[in-house]
Every structure is written in C-alpha cells, then in structure tokens.
DRENKOLKOL-345781 format. One line per 4 residues: number of its first residue (from 0); their letters; for each residue z negated, y, x negated of N, C-alpha, C. Coordinates in Angstrom, 3 decimals. Atoms other than C-alpha are relative to their C-alpha. Example, Ala and Ser with C-alpha at 12.3 -4.5 7.8 and 13.67 -1.06 7.14 Angstrom:
0) as) 0.000:-1.190:-0.890:-7.800:-4.500:-12.300:0.000:1.200:-0.900 ~ 0.060:-1.190:0.820:-7.140:-1.060:-13.670:-0.730:1.090:0.770;
//
This chain:
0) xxxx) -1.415:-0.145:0.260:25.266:1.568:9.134:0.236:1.312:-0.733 ~ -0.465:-1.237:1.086:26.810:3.798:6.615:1.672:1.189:0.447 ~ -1.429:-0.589:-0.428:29.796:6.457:8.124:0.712:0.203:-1.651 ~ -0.780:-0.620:1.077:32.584:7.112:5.210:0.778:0.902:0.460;
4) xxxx) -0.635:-1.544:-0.610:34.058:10.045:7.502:-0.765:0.256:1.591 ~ 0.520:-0.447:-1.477:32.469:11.666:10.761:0.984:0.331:0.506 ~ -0.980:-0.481:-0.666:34.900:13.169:12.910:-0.577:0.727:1.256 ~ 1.030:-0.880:-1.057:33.647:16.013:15.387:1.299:0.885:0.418;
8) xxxx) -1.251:-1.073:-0.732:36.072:17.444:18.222:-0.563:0.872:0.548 ~ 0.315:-1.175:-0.459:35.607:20.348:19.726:-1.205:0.538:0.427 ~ 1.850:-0.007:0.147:32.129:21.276:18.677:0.536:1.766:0.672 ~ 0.108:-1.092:-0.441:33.456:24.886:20.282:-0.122:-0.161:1.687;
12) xxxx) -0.073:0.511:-1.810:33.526:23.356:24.094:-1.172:-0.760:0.443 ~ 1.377:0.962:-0.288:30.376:21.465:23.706:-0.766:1.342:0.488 ~ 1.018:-0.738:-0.523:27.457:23.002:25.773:-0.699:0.557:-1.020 ~ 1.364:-0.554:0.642:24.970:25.582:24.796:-1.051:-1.101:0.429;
16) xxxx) 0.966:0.330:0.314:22.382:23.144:24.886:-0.516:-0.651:-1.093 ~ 0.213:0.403:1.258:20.217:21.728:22.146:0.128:-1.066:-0.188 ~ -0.523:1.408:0.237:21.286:18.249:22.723:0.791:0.272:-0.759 ~ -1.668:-0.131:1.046:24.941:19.342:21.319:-0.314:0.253:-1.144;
20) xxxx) 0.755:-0.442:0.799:23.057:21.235:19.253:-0.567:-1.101:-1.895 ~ 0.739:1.059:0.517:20.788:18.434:17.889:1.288:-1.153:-0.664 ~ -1.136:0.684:0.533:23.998:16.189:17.972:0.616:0.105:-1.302 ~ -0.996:-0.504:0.897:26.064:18.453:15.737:-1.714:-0.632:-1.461;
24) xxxx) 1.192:-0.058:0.974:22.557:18.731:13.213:-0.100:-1.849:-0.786 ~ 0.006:1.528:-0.556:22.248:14.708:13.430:0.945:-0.520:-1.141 ~ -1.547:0.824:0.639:26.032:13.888:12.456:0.222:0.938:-1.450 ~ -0.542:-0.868:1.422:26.298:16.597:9.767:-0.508:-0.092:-0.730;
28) xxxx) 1.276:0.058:1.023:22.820:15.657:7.877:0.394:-1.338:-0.567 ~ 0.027:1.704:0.181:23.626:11.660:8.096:1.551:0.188:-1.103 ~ -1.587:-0.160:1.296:27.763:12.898:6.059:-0.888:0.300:-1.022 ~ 0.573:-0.826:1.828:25.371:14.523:3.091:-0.200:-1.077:-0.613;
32) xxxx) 0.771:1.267:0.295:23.362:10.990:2.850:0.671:-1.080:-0.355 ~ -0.719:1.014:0.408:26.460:9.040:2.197:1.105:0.472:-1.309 ~ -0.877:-0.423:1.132:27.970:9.343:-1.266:1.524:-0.030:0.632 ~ -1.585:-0.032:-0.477:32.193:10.050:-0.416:0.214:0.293:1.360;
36) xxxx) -0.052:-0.274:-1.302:31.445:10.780:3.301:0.899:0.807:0.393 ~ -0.829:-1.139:-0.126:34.182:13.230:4.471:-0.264:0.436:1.381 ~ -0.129:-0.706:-1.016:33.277:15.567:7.583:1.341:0.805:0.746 ~ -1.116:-0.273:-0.691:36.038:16.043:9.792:0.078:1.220:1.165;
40) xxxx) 0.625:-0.720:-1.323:35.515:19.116:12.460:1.675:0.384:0.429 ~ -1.106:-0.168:-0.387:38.774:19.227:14.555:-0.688:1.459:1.328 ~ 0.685:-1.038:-0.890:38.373:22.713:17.145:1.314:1.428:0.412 ~ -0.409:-1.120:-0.367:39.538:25.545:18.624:-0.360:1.127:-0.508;
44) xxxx) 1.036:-0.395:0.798:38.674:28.745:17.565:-1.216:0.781:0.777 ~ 1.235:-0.202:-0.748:36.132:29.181:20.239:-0.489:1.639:0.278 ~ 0.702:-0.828:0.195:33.690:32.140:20.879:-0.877:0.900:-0.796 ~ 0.648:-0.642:0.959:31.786:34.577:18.896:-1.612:-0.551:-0.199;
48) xxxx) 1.639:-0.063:-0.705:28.504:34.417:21.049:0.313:-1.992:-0.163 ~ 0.421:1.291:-0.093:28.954:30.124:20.716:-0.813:0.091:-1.029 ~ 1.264:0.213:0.666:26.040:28.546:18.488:1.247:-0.568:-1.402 ~ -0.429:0.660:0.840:28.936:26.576:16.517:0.730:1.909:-1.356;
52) xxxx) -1.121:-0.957:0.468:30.469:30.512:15.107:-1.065:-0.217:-1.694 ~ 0.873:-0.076:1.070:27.230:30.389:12.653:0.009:-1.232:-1.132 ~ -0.314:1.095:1.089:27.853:27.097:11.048:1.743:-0.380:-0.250 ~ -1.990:-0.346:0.216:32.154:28.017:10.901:-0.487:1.027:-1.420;
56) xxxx) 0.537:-1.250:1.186:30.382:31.087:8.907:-0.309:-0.743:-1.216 ~ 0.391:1.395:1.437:28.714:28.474:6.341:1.002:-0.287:-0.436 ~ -1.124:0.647:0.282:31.488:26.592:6.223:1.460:0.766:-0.963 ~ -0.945:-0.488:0.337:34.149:29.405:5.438:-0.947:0.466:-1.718;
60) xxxx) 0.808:-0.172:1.038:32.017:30.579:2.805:-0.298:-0.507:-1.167 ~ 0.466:0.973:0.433:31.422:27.541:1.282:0.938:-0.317:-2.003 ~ -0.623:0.901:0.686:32.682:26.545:-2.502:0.805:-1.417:0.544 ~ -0.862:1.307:-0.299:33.659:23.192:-1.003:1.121:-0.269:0.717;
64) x) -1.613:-0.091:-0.292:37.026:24.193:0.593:0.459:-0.756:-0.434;
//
C-alpha cells in the first residue's frame, strides 16, 4: 500500500524508547518513497532533552517550508 499523507500526533509525548523511535524513522522514510506524499506532524512543543527536538531542528531548517 502506498500512503498519499502520513499524519503523526504528538511525536513529543511518545516514549523515549526506540520503538517510537523506530516508528517515527519507519513512517517518515516510507512519505519520501511516495511521489506527492505530504507528512503531517501535529504536536506540542515538547522538551528540549526529547529525541523528537533533533528532527523539529531538521525540519525548521529545511528549504521545504
């Protein structure tokens, strides 16, 4: 099956573990692989010390705004 949008809630409340981890990695590799895919990340703005602050960092950064 092919997603044409992901949708990811509150990747700032998900556990430190590497399941969530793995999850997030997973759903965000499989949006690249589909031509028009649109990644959706709905959130809070969480913690510093969470794992998600480092891929917010990417993200802000990013040309693709």
């Amino acid at each position: 099956k092919r997603a044409w949008v992901v949708c990811l809630d509150e990747p700032t409340n998900w556990p430190e573990v590497r399941s969530a981890r793995r999850f997030w990695d997973v759903m965000t590799s499989g949006a690249r692989k589909v031509p028009g895919c649109r990644l959706l990340v709905t959130s809070n703005a969480g913690t510093t010390e969470h794992w998600t602050t480092a891929r917010w960092r990417v993200a802000v950064g990013s040309a693709h705004w």
